[in-house]
C-alpha positions as CSV (number, residue, x, y, z in Angstrom):
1,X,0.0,0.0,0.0
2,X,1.2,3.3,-0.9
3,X,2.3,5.4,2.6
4,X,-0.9,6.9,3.9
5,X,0.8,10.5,4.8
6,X,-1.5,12.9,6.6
7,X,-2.5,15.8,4.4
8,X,-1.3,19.0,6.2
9,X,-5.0,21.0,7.6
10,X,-4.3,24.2,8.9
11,X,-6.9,25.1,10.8
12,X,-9.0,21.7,11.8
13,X,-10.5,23.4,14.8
14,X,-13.2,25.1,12.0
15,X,-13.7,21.8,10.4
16,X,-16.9,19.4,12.1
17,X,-16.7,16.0,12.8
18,X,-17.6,13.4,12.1
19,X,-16.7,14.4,8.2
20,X,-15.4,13.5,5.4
21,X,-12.8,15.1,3.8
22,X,-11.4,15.1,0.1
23,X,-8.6,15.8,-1.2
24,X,-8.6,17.4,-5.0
25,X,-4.6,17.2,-6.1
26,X,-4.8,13.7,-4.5
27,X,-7.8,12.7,-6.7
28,X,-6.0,14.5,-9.8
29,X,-3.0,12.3,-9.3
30,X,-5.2,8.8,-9.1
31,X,-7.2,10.0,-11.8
32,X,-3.4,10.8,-13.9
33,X,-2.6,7.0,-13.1
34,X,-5.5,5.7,-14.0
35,X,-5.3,7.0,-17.3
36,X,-1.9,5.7,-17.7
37,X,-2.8,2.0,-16.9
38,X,-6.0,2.3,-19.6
39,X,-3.3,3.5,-22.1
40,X,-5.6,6.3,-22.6
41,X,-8.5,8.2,-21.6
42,X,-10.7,6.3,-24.4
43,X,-10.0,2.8,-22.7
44,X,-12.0,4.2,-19.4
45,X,-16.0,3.9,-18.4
46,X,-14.7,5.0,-14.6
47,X,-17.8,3.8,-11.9
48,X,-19.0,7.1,-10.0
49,X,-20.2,5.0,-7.2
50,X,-17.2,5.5,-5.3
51,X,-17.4,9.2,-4.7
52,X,-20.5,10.2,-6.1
53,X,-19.5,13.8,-6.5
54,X,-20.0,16.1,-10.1
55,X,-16.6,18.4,-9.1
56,X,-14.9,14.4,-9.7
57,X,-16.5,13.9,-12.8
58,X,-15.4,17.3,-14.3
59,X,-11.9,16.6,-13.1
60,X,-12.1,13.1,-15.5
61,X,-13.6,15.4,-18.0
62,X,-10.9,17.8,-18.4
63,X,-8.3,15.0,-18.9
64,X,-10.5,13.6,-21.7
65,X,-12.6,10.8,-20.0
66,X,-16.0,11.4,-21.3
67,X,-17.9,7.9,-20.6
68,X,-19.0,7.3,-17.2
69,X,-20.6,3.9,-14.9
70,X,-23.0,4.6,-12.4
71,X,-25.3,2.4,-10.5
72,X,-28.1,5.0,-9.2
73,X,-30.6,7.3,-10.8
74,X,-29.4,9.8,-8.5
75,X,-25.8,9.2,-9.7
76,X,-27.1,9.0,-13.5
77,X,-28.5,12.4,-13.0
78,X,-25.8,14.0,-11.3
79,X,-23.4,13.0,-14.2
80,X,-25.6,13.9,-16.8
81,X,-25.4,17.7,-15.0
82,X,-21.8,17.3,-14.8
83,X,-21.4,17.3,-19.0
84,X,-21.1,13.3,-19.9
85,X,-21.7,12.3,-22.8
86,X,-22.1,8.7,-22.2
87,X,-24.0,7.4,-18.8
88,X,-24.1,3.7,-18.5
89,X,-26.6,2.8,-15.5
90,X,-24.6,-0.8,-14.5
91,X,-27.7,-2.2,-12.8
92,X,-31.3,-4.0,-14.2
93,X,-34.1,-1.6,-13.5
94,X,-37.4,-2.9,-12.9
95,X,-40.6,-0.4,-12.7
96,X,-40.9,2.5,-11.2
97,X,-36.9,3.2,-11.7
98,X,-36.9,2.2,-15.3
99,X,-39.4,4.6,-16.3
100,X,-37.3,7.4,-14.1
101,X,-34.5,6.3,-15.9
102,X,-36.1,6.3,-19.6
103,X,-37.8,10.0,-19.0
104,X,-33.9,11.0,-17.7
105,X,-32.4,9.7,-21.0
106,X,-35.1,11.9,-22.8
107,X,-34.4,15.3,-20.3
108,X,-30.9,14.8,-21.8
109,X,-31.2,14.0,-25.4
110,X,-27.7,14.6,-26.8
111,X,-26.3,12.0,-23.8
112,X,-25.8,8.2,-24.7
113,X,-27.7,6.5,-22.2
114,X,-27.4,2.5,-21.7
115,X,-28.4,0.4,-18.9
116,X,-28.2,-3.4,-18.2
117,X,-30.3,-6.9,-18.7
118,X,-29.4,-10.4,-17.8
119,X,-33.3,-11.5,-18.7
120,X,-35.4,-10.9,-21.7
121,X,-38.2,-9.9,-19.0
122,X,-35.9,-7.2,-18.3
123,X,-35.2,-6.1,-21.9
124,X,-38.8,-6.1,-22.8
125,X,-39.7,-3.9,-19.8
126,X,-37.4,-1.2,-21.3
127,X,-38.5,-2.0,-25.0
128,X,-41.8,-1.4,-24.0
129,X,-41.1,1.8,-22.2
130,X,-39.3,3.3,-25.2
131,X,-42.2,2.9,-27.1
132,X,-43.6,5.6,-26.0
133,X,-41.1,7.8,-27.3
134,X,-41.2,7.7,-30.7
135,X,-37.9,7.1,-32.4
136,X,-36.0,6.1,-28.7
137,X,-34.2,3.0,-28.6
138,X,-33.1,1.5,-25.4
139,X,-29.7,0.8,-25.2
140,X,-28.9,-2.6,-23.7
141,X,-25.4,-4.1,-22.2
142,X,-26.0,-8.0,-21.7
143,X,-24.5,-8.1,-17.7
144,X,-22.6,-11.6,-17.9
145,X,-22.0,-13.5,-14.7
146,X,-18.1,-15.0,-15.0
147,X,-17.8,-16.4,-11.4
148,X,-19.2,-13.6,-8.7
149,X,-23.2,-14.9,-8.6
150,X,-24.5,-11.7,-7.8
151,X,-26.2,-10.6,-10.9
152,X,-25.8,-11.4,-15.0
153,X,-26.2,-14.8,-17.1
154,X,-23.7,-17.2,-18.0
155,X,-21.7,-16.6,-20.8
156,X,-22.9,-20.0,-22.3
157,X,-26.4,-19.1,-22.1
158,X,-26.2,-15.7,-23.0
159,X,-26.1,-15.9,-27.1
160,X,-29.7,-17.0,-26.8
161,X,-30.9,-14.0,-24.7
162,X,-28.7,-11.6,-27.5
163,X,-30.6,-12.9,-30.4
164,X,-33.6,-12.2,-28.7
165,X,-32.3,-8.8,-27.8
166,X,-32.1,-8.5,-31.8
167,X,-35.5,-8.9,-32.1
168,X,-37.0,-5.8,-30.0
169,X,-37.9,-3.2,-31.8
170,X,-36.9,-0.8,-29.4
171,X,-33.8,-2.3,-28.3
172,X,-30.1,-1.9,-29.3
173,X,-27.6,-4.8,-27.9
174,X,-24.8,-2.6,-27.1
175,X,-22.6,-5.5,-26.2
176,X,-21.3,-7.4,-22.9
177,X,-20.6,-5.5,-19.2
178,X,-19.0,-8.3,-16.7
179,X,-17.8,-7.3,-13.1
180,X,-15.7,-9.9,-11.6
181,X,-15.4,-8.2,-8.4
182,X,-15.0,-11.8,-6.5
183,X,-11.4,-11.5,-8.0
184,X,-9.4,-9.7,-5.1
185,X,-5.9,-12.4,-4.8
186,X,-3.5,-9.8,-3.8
187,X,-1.0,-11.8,-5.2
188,X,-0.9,-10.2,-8.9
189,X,-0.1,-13.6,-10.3
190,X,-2.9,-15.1,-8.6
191,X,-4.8,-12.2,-9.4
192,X,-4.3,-12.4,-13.3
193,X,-4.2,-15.9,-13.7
194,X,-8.0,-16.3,-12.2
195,X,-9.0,-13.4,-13.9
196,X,-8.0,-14.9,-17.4
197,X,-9.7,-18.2,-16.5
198,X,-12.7,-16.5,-15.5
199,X,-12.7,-14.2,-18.4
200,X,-11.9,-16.9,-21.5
201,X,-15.5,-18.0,-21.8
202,X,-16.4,-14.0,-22.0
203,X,-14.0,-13.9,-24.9
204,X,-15.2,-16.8,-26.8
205,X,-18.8,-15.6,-26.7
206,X,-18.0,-11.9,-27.4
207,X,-16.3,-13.5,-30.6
208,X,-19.4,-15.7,-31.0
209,X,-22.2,-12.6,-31.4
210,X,-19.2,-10.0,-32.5
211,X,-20.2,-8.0,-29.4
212,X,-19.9,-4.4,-30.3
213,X,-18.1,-3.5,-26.6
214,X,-17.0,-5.3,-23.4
215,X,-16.9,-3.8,-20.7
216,X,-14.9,-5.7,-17.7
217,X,-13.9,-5.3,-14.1
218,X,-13.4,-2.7,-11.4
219,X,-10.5,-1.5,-9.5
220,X,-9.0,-5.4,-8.1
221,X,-8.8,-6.3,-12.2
222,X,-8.3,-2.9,-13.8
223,X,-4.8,-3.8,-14.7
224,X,-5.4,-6.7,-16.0
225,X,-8.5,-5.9,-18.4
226,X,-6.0,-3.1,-19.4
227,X,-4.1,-4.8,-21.1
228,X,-6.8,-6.3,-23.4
229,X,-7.0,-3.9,-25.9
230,X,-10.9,-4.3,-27.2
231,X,-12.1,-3.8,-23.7
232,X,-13.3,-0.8,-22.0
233,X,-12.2,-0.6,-18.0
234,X,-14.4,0.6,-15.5
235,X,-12.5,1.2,-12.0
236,X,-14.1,3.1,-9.1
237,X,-12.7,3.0,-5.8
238,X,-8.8,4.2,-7.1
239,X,-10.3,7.6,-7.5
240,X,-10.2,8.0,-3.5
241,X,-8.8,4.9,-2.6
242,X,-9.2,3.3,1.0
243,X,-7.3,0.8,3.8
244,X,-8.8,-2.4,2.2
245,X,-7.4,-2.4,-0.9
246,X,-4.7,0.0,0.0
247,X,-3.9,-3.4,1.7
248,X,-5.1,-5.7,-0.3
249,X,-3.8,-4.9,-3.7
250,X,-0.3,-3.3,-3.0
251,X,0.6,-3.5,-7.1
252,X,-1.7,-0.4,-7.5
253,X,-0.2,2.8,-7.1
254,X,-3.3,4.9,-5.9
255,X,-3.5,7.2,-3.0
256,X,-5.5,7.6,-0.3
257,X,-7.6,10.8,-1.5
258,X,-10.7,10.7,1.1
259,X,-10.5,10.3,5.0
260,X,-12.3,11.2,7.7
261,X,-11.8,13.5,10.9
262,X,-13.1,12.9,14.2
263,X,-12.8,14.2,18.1
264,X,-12.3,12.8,20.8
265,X,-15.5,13.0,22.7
266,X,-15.5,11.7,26.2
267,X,-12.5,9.2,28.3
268,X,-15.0,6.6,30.1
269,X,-12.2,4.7,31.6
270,X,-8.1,4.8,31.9
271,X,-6.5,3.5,28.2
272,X,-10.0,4.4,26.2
273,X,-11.2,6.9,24.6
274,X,-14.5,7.5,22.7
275,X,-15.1,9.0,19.4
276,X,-17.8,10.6,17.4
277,X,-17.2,8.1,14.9
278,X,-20.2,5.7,14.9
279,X,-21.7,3.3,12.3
280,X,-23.5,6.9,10.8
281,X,-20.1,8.0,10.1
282,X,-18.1,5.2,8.5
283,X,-19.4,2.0,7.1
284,X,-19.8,-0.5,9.5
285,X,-20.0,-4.2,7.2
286,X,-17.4,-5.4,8.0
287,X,-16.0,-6.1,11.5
288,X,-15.1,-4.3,14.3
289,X,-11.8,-3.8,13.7
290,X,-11.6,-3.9,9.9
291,X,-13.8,0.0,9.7
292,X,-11.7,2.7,10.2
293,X,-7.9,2.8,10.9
294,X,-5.6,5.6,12.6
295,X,-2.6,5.6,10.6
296,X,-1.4,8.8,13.3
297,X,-2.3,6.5,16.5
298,X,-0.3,3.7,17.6
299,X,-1.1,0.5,19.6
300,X,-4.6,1.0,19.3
301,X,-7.6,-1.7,19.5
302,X,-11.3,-0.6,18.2
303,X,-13.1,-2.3,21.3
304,X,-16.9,-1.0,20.0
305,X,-18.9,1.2,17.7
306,X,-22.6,2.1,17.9
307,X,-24.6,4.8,16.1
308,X,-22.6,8.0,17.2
309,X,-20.0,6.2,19.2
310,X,-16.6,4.8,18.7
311,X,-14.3,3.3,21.4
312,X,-11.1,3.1,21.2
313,X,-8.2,1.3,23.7
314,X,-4.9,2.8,23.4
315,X,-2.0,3.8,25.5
316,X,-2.4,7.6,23.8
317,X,-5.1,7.5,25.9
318,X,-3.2,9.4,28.8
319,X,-2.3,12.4,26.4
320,X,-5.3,12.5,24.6
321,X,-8.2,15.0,25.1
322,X,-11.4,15.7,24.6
323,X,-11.7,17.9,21.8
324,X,-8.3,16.4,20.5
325,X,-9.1,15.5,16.4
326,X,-7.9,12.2,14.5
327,X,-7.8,11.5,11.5
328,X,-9.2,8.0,9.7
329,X,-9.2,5.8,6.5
330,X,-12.0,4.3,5.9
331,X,-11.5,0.2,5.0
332,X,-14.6,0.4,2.4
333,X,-14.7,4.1,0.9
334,X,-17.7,3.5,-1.1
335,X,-20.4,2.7,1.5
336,X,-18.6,5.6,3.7
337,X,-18.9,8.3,1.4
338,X,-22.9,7.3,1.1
339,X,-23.1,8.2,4.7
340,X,-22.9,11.4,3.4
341,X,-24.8,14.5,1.8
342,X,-21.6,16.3,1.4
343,X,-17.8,16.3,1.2
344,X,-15.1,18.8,2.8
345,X,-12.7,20.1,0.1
346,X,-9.3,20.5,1.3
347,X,-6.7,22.6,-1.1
348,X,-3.2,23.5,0.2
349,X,-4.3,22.9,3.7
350,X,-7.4,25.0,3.8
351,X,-11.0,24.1,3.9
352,X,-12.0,24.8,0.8
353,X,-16.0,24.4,0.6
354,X,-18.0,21.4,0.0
355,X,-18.6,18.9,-2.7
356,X,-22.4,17.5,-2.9
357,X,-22.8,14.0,-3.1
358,X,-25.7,12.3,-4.9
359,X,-26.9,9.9,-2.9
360,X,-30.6,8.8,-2.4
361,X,-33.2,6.9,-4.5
362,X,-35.6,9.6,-5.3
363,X,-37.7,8.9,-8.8
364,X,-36.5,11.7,-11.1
């Protein structure tokens, strides 16, 4: 994992906490090596789900990435406002969210919208709804399931359900999205050679219906789909990075652009301390002490966390204060960020403003 150096903050005494805090040159630099493991800005679909946040997306547009994943209407919506020009919704909608989605695609007429299908059910739904737009087509990426089982078809069953595709009037196949986010050896080796197992049946049926686009992976495989030159690469978390794959995948040179401050709120007992870091504040799926970690606090032990509340065992204990800040990493940046309806900028050390983040599942 690359060093997780403290950003220097000036003044954290104005900042709240719990927040989050972002971190622009930081995201500038994973965005810069990003583009240099696609080979180019044309090679990337980057997810938004990660950061959510339109002052990102514009950062990606100025260095030429104009194509853009998202998994929420909210998210679709928000990049749409931000100046995409190609919005790929990476989930199957079912009714009232495909209609949302199909009115969106028609607020924005000039923006390639797409979304996914791993059942004709599915595709008809959408067919159907673009009928009542005269003209509109739905455009449809086939989600292919290459070893996670989470969502997506088979890649030996999914030449039928193309076909069929063919055969909706209001439908264009756009080709084949697969996420093989169950792919996370942190042994690059490993990491590659299951990735090219799991992939080779993709390959052979892209071949077999002369798919127009694949689109593969997300941050664990980005490397690796890279180097496959007819697919597109959709990474998320490198563009703020966090502890668990910081940890987990040490052959990616991202840095940690997104962390969060918190005070030190009350000393129940000698060697603890409590925090105003609860499961509101940071994700809290995974356990205990695999949420949050203190890269500035040594010999510490997360004993509990609860809505508002984090405690913490550590020696520092007897020099800490109330009032005192720290600063964390979340282990999953994603679900973190979600917590929240905005971001703190921090530029050269200053609070800078906030970032919005689109989150929520309001119809549009």
């Amino acid at each position: 994992m690359q060093p997780v150096e403290q950003p220097t903050i000036h003044s954290p005494a104005e900042l709240p906490s719990p927040a989050l805090l972002v971190f622009p040159d930081r995201i500038a630099a994973n965005i810069r090596r990003m583009i240099d493991i696609a080979g180019g800005p044309e090679r990337l679909m980057p997810h938004v789900k990660t950061h959510k946040m339109a002052p990102v997306v514009k950062m990606q547009l100025e260095q030429g990435i104009t194509r853009f994943k998202c998994a929420t209407l909210a998210e679709a919506r928000m990049v749409a406002e931000a100046g995409a020009s190609d919005i790929l919704l990476a989930y199957q909608l079912n009714a009232p969210m495909a209609a949302a989605f199909v009115d969106l695609q028609h607020a924005y007429p000039t923006i390639k919208f797409a979304s996914l299908t791993d059942n004709l059910a599915s595709a008809r739904l959408m067919n159907d709804l673009h009928a009542t737009y005269p003209g509109s087509k739905a455009k449809l990426y086939i989600d292919i399931d290459n070893g996670m089982h989470r969502t997506g078809i088979a890649p030996d069953k999914a030449a039928d359900l193309w076909h069929a595709l063919q055969s909706l009037p209001n439908v264009t196949p756009a080709g084949l999205h697969v996420y093989d986010g169950h792919i996370r050896d942190t042994d690059l080796t490993q990491r590659t050679r299951v990735c090219d197992e799991a992939f080779a049946p993709v390959e052979k049926l892209a071949a077999e219906i002369k798919a127009p686009e694949i689109i593969a992976g997300g941050t664990p495989t980005f490397p690796i789909h890279a180097r496959r030159k007819q697919v597109t690469c959709s990474p998320g978390t490198c563009l703020l990075w966090d502890e668990g794959y910081g940890t987990g995948l040490p052959d990616q040179p991202f840095l940690v652009a997104a962390q969060l401050i918190t005070r030190v709120i009350s000393k129940p007992q000698d060697g603890f301390v409590t925090l105003d870091l609860g499961h509101k504040a940071v994700s809290a799926e995974n356990p205990i002490g695999k949420r949050v970690f203190f890269h500035g606090l040594q010999d510490y032990e997360v004993i509990s966390q609860s809505e508002e509340h984090l405690v913490v065992k550590t020696p520092a204990a007897t020099t800490l204060q109330v009032g005192d800040v720290l600063y964390g990493t979340p282990w999953h940046v994603c679900p973190t960020v979600a917590l929240y309806n905005e971001a703190i900028v921090i530029e050269n050390g200053e609070n800078g403003g906030s970032w919005p983040i689109a989150r929520g599942r309001k119809l549009i």
